[in-house]
SEDO-569781 format. One record per atom (N, C-alpha, C, O): residue number from 1; atom name; x, y, z. Coordinates in nm, 3 decimals, m for minus. Layout:
! residues N
<node i="NUM" at="CA" u="X" v="Y" w="Z"/>
...
***
This chain:
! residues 71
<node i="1" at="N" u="m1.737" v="2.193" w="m4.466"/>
<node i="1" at="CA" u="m1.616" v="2.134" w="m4.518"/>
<node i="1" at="C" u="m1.508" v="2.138" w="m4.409"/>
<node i="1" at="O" u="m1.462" v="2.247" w="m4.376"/>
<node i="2" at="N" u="m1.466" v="2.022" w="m4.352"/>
<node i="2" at="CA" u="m1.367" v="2.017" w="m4.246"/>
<node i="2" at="C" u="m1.215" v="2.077" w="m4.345"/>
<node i="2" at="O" u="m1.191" v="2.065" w="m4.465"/>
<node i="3" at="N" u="m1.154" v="2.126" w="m4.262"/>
<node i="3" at="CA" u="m1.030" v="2.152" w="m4.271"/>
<node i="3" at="C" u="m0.944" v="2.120" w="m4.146"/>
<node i="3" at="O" u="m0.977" v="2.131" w="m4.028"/>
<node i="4" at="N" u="m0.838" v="2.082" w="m4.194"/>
<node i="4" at="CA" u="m0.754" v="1.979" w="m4.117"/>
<node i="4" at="C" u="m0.595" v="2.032" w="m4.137"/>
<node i="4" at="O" u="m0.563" v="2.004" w="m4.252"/>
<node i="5" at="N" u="m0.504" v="2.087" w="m4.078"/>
<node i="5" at="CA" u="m0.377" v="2.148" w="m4.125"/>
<node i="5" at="C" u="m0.297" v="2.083" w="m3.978"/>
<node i="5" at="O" u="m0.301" v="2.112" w="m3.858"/>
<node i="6" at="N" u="m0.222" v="1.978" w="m4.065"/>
<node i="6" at="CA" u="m0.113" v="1.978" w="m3.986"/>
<node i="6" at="C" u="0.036" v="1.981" w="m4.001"/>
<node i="6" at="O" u="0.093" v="1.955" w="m4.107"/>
<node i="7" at="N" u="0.094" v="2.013" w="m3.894"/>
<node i="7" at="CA" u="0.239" v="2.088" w="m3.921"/>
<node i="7" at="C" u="0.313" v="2.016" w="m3.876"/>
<node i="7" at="O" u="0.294" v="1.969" w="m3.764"/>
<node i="8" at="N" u="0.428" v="1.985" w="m3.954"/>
<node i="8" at="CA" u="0.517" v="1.850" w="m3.911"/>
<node i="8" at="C" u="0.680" v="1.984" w="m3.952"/>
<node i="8" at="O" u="0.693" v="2.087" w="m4.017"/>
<node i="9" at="N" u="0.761" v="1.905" w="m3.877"/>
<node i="9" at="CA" u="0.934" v="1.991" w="m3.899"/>
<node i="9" at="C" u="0.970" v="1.892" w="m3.992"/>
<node i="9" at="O" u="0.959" v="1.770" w="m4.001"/>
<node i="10" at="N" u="1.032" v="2.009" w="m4.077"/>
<node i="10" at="CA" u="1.134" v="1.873" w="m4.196"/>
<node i="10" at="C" u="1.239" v="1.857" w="m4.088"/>
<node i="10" at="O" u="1.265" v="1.911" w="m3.980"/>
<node i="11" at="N" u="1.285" v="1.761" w="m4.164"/>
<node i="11" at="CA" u="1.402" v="1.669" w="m4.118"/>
<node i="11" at="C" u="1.509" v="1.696" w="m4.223"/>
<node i="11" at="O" u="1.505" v="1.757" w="m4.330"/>
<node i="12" at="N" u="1.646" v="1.606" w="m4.129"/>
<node i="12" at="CA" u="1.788" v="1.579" w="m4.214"/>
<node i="12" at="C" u="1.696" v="1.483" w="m4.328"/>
<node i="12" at="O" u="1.713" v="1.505" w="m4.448"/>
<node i="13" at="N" u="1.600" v="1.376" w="m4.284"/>
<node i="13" at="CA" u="1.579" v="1.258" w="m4.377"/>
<node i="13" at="C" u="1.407" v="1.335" w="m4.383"/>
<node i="13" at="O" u="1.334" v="1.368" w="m4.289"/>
<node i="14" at="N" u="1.382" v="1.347" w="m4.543"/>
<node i="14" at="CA" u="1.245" v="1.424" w="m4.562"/>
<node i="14" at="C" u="1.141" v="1.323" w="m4.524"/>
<node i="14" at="O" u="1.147" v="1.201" w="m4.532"/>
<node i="15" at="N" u="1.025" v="1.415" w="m4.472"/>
<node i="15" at="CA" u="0.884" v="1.302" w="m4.486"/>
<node i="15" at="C" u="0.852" v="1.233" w="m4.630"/>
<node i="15" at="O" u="0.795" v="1.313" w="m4.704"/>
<node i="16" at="N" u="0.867" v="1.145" w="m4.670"/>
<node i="16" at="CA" u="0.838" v="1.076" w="m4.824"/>
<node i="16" at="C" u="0.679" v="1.089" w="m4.844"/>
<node i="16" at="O" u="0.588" v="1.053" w="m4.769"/>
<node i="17" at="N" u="0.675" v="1.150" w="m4.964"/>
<node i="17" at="CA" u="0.535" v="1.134" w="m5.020"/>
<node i="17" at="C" u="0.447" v="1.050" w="m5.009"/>
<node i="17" at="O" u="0.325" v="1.061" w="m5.015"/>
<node i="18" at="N" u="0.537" v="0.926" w="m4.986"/>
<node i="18" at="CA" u="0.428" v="0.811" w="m4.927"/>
<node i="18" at="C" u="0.356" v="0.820" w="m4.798"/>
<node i="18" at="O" u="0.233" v="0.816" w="m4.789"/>
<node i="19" at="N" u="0.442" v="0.831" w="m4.694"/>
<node i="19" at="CA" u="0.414" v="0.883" w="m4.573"/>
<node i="19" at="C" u="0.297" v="0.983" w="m4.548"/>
<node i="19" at="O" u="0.209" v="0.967" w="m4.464"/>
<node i="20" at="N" u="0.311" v="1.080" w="m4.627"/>
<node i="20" at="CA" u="0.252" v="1.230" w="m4.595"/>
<node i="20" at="C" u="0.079" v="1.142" w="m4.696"/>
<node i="20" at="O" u="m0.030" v="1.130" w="m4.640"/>
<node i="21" at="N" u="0.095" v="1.116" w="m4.778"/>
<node i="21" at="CA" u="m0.018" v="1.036" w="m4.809"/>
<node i="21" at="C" u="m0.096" v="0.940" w="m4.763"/>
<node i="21" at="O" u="m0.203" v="0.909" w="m4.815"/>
<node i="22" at="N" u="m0.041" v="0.879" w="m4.648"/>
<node i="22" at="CA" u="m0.094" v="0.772" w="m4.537"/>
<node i="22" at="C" u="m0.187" v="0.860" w="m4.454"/>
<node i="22" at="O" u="m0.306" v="0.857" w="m4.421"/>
<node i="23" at="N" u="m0.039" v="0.972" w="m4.426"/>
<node i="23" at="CA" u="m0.159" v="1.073" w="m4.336"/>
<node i="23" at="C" u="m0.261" v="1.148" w="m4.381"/>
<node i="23" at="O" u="m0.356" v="1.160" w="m4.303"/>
<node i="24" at="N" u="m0.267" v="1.196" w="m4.474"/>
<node i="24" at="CA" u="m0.369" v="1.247" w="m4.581"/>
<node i="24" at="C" u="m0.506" v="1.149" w="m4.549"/>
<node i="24" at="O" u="m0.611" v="1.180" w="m4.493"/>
<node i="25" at="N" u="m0.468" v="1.033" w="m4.602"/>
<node i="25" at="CA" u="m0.593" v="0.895" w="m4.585"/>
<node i="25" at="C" u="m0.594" v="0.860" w="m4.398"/>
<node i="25" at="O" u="m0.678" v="0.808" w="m4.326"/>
<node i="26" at="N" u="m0.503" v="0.898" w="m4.380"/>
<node i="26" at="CA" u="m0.574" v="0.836" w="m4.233"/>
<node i="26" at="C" u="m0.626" v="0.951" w="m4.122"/>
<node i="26" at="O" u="m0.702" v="0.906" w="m4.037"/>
<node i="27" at="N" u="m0.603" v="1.054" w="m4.115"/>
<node i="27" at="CA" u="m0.654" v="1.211" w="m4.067"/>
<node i="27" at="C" u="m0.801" v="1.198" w="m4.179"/>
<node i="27" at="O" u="m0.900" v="1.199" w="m4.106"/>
<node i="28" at="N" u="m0.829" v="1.191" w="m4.276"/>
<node i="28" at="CA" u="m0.958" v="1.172" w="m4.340"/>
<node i="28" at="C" u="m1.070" v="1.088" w="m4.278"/>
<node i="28" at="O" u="m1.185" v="1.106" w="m4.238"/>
<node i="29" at="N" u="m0.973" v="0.977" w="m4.291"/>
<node i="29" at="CA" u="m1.103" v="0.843" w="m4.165"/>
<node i="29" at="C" u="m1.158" v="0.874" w="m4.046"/>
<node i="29" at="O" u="m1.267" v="0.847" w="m3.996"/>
<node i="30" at="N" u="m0.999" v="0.975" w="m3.983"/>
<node i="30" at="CA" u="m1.087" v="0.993" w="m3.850"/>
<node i="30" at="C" u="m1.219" v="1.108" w="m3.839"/>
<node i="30" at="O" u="m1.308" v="1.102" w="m3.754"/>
<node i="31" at="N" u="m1.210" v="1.191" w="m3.925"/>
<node i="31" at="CA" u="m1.297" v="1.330" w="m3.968"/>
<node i="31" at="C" u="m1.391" v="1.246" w="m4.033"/>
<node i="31" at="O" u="m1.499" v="1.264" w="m3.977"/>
<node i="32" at="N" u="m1.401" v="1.168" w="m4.121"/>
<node i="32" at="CA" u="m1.509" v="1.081" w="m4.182"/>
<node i="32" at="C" u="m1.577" v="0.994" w="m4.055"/>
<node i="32" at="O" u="m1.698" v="1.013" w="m4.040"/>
<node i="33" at="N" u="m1.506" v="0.892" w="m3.952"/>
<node i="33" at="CA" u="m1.595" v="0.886" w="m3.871"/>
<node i="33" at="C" u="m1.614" v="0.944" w="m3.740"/>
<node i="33" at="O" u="m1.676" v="0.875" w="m3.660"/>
<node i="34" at="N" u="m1.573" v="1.058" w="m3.703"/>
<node i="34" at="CA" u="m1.608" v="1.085" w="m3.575"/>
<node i="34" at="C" u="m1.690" v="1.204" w="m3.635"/>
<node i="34" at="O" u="m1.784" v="1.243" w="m3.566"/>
<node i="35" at="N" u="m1.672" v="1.257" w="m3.734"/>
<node i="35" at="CA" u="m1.738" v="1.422" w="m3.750"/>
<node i="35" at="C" u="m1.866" v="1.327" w="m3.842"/>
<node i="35" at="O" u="m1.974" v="1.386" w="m3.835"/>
<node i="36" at="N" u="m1.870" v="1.270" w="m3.879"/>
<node i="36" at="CA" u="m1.951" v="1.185" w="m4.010"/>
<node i="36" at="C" u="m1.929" v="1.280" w="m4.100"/>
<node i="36" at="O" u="m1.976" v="1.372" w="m4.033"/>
<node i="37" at="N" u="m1.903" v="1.319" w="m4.174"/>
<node i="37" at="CA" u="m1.815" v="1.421" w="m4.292"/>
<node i="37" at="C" u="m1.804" v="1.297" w="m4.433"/>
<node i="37" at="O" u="m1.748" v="1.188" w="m4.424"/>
<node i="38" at="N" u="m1.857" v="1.338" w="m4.527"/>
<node i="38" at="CA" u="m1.861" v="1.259" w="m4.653"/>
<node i="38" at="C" u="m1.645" v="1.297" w="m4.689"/>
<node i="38" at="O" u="m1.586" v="1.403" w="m4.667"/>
<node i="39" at="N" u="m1.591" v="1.174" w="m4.741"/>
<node i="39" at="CA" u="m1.418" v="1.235" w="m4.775"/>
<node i="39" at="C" u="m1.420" v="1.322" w="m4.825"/>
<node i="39" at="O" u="m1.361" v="1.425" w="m4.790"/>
<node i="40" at="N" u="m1.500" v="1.307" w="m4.938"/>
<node i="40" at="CA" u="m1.495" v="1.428" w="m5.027"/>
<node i="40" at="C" u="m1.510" v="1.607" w="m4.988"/>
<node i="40" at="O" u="m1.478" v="1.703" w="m5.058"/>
<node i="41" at="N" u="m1.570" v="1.605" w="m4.851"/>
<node i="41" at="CA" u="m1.551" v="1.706" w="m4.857"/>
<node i="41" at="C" u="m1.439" v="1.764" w="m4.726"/>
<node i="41" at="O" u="m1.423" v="1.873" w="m4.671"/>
<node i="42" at="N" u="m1.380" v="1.640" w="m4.714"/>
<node i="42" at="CA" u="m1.227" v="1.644" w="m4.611"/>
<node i="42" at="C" u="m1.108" v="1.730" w="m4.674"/>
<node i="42" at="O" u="m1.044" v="1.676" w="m4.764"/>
<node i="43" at="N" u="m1.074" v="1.850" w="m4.637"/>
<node i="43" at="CA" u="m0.960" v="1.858" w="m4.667"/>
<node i="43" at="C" u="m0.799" v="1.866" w="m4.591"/>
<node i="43" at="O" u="m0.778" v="1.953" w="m4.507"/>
<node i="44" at="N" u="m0.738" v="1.811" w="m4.612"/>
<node i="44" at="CA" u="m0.616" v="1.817" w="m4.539"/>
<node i="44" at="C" u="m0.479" v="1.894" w="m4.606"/>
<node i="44" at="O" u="m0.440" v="1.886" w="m4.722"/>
<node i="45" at="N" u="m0.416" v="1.976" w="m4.485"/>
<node i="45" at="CA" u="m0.326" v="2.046" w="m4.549"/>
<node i="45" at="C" u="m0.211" v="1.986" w="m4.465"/>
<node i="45" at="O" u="m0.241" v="1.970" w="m4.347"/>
<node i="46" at="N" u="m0.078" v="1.946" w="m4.502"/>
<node i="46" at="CA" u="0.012" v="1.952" w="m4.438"/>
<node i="46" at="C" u="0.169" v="2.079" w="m4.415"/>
<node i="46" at="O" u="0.239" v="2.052" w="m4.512"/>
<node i="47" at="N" u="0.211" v="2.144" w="m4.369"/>
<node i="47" at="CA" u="0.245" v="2.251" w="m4.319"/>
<node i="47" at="C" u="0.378" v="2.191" w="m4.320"/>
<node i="47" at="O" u="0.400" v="2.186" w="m4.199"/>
<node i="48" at="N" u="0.496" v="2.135" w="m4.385"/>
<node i="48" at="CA" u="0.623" v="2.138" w="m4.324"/>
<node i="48" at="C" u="0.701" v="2.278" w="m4.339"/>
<node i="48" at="O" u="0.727" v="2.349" w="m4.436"/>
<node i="49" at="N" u="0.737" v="2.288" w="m4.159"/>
<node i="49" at="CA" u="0.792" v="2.438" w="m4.116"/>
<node i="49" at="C" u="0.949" v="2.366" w="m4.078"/>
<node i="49" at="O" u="0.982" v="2.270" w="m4.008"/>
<node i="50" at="N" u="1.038" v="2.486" w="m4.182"/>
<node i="50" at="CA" u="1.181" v="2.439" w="m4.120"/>
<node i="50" at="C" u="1.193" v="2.515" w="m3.995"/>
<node i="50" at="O" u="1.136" v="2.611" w="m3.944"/>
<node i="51" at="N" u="1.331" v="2.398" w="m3.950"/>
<node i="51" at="CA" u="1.300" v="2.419" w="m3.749"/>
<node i="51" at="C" u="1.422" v="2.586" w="m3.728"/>
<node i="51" at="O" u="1.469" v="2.645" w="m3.631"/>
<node i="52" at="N" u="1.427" v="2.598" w="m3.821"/>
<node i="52" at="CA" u="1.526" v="2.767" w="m3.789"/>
<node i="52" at="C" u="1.381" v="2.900" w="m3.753"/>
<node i="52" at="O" u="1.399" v="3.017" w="m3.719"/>
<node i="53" at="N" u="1.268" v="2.841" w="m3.771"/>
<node i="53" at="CA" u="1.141" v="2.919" w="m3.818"/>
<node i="53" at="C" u="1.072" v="2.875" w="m3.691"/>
<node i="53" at="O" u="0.973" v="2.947" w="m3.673"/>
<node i="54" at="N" u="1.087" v="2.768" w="m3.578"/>
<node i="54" at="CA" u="0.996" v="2.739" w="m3.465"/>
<node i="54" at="C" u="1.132" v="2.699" w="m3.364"/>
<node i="54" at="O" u="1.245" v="2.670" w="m3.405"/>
<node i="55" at="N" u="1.093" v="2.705" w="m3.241"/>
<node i="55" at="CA" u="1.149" v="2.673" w="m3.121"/>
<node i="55" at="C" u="1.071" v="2.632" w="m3.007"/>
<node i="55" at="O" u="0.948" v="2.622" w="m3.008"/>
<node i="56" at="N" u="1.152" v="2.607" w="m2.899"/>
<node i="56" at="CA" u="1.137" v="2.528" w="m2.799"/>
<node i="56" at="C" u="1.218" v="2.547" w="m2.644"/>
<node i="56" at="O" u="1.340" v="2.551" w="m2.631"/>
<node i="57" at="N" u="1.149" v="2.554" w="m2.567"/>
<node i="57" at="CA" u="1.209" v="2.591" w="m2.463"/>
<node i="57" at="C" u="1.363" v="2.776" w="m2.464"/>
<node i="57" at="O" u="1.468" v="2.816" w="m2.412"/>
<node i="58" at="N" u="1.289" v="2.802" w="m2.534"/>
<node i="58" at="CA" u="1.327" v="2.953" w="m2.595"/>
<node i="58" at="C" u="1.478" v="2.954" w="m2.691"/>
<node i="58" at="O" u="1.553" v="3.050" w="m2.704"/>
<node i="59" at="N" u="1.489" v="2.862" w="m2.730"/>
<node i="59" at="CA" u="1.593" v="2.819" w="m2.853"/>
<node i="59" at="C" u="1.570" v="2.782" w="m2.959"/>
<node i="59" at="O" u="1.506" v="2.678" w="m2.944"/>
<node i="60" at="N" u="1.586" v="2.809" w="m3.103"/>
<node i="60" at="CA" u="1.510" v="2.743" w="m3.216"/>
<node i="60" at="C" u="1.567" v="2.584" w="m3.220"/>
<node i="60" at="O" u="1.646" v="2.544" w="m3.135"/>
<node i="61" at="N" u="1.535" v="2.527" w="m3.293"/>
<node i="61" at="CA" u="1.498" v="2.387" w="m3.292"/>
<node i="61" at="C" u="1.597" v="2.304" w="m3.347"/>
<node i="61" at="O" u="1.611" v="2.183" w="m3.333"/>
<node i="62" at="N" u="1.692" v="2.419" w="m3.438"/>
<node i="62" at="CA" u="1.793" v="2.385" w="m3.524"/>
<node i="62" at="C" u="1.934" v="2.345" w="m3.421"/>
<node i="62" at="O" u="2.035" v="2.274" w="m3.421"/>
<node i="63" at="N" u="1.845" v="2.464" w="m3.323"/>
<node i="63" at="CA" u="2.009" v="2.437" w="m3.159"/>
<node i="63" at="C" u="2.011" v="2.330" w="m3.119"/>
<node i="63" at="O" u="2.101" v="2.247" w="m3.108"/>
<node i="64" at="N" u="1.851" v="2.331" w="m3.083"/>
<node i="64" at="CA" u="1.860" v="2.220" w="m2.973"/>
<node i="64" at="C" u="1.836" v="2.097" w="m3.028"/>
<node i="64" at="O" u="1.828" v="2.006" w="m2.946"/>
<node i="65" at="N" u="1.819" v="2.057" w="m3.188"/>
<node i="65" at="CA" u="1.896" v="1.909" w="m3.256"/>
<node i="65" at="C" u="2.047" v="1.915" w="m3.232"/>
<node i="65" at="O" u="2.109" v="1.813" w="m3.206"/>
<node i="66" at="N" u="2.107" v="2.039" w="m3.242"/>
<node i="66" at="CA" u="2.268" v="2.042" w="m3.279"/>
<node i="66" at="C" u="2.353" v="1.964" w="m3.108"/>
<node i="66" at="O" u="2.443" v="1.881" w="m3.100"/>
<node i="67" at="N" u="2.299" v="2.014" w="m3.028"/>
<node i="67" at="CA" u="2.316" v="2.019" w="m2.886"/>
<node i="67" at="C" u="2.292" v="1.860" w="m2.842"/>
<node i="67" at="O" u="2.380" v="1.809" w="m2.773"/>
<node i="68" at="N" u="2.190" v="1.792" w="m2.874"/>
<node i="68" at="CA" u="2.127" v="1.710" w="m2.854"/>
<node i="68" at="C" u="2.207" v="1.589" w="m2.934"/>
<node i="68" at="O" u="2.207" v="1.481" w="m2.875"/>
<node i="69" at="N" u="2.262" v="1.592" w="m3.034"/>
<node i="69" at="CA" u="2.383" v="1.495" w="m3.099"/>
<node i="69" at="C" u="2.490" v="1.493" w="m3.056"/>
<node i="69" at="O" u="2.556" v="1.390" w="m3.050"/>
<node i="70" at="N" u="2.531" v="1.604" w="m3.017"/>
<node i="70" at="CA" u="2.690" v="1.539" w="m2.973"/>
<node i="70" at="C" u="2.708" v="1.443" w="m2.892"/>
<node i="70" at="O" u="2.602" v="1.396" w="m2.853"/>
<node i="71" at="N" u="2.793" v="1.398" w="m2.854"/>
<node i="71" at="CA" u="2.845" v="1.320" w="m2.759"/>
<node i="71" at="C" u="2.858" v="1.376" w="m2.625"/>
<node i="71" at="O" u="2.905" v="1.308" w="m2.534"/>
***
């Protein structure tokens, strides 16, 4: 049974359920044809981590959006 977890940062504007369901069906296709894996036994997890919880270049993520808008 493949397992598949991927981790996306929320946003000011959320990933829409629609979205996160595209990826659901389209991370499936590729495990269905490159692994040959029946869907059914595909599972996919998606992981949204708020960005106060991950960083980047040794600043959390929340800075360096804040930094990155101003003028």
């Amino acid at each position: 049974m493949p397992l598949v977890t991927i981790r996306i940062a929320r946003r000011a504007t959320p990933t829409t359920a629609e979205q996160k369901a595209k990826l659901i069906a389209g991370v499936t296709d590729v495990v269905q044809s490159v692994l040959d894996k029946r869907r059914e036994s595909v599972t996919v997890i998606i992981d949204e981590v708020d960005p106060d919880n991950w960083g980047e270049g040794g600043e959390p993520v929340t800075q360096r959006r804040a930094k990155q808008q101003r003028p």
